[in-house]
C-alpha positions as CSV (number, residue, x, y, z in Angstrom):
1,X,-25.0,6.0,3.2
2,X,-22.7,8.5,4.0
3,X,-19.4,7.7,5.2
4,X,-17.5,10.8,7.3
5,X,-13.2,11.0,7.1
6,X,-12.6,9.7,10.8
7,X,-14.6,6.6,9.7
8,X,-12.3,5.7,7.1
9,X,-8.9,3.6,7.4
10,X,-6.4,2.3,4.9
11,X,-8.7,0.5,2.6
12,X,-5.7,-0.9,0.6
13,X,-5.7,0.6,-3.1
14,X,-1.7,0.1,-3.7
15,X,-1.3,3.8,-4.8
16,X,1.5,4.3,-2.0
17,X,3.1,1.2,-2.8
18,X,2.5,1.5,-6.3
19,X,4.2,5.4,-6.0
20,X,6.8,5.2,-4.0
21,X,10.2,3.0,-3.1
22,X,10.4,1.8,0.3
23,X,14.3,2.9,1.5
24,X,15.6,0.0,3.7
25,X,18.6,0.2,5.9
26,X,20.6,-2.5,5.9
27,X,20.0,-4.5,8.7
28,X,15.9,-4.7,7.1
29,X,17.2,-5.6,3.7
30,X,18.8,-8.3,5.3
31,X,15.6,-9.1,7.5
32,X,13.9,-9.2,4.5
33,X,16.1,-11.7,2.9
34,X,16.0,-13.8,5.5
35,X,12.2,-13.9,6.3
36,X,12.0,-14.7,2.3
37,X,14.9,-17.3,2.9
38,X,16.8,-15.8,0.1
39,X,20.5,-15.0,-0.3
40,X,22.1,-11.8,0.6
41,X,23.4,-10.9,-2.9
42,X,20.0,-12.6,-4.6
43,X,17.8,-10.4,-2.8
44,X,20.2,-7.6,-3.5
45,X,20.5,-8.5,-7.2
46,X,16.7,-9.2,-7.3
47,X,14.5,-7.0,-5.0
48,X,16.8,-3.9,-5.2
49,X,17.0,-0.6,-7.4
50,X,20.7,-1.0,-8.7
51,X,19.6,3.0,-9.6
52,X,20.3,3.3,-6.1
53,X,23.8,4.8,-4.9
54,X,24.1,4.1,-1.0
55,X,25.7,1.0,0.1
56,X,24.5,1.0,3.6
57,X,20.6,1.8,2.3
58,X,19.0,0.4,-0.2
59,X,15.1,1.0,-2.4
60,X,13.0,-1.9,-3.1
61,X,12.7,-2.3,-6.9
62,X,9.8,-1.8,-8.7
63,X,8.1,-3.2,-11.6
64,X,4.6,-2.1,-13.6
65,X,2.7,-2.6,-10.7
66,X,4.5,-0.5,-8.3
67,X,6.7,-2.0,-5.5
68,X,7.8,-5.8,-6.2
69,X,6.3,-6.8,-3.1
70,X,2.5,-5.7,-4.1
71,X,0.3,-8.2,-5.3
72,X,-3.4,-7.5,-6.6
73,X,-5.7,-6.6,-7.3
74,X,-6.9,-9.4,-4.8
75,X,-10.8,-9.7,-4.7
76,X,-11.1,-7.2,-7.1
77,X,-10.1,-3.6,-5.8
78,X,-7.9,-4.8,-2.7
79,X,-4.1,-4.7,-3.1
80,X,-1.9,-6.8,-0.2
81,X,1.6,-6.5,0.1
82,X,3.1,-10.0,0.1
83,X,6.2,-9.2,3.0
84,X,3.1,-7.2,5.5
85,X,4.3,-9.8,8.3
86,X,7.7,-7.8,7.9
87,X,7.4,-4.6,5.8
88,X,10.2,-2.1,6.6
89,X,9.6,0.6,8.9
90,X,9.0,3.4,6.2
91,X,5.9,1.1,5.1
92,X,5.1,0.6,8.9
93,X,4.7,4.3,9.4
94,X,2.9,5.3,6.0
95,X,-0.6,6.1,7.6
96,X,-4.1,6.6,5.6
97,X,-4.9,10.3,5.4
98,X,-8.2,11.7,3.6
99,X,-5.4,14.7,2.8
100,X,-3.2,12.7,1.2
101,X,-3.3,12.6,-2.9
102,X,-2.3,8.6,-2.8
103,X,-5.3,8.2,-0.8
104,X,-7.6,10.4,-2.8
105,X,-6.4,8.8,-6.2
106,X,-6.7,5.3,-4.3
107,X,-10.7,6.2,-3.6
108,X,-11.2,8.1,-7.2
109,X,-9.2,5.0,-9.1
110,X,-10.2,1.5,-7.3
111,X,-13.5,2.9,-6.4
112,X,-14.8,6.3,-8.6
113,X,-15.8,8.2,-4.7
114,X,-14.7,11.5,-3.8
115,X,-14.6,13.3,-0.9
116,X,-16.2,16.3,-0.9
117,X,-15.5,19.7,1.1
118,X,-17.4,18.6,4.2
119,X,-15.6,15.1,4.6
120,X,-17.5,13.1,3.3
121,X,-18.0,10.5,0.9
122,X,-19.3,10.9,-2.4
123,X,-19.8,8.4,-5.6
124,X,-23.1,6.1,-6.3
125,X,-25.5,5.0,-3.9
126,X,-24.1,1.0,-5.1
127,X,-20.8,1.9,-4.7
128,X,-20.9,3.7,-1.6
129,X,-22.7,0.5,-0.1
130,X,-20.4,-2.0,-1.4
131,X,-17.3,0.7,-0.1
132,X,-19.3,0.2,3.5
133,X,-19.3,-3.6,3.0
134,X,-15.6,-3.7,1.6
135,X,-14.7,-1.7,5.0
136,X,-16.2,-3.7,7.4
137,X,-14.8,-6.9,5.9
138,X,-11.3,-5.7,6.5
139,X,-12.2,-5.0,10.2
140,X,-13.5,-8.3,10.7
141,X,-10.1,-9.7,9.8
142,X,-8.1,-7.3,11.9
């Protein structure tokens, strides 16, 4: 099975979530708070990088697993993010891209494939099946 780069979407390894701090303005931090129904100065206290210096923007704290808001592994190699319904917009916009190292580490790390010069998919026949599989499952939900 060979699977070419246009074929492949976000397949949800956590790397981004797990290597970066989503910045929040304000008026998400507050969203946030209030889709969680937490307090203002709890989700501040809580959810926040103190590390952080603005006072009109803010970076979701993180923990071992990267952001506070990623949960998984799920079903073995899937990572979901538990605010998705209302992620801020720097999440929103973060898009899979075969050039991207995140998404290259995701594909070496949750599932040992490469992609090789051409585009393409590379790792065991088993793997690259059950990769297949795993990818069409996630547009069956969509």
């Amino acid at each position: 099975a060979v699977i070419e780069i246009a074929e492949l979407s976000c397949f949800r390894c956590g790397r981004c979530c797990s290597k970066y701090q989503p910045q929040l303005s304000e008026a998400e931090a507050r969203a946030i708070a209030g889709k969680l129904e937490i307090e203002w100065q709890q989700f501040v206290n809580e959810y926040t990088d103190r590390r952080w210096p603005g006072s009109d923007s803010y970076l979701i704290r993180h923990n071992d697993n990267g952001c506070l808001f990623l949960e998984g592994p799920v079903s073995g190699r899937q990572y979901l993010c538990k605010i998705h319904a209302f992620k801020p917009k720097c999440c929103l916009d973060w898009q899979f891209g075969a050039d991207k190292p995140e998404c290259r580490e995701g594909l070496k790390g949750r599932w040992n494939l490469t992609l090789d010069s051409a585009g393409r998919l590379s790792g065991s026949p088993v793997v690259l099946r059950e990769f297949t599989d795993f990818l069409k499952s996630l547009d069956n939900r969509s």
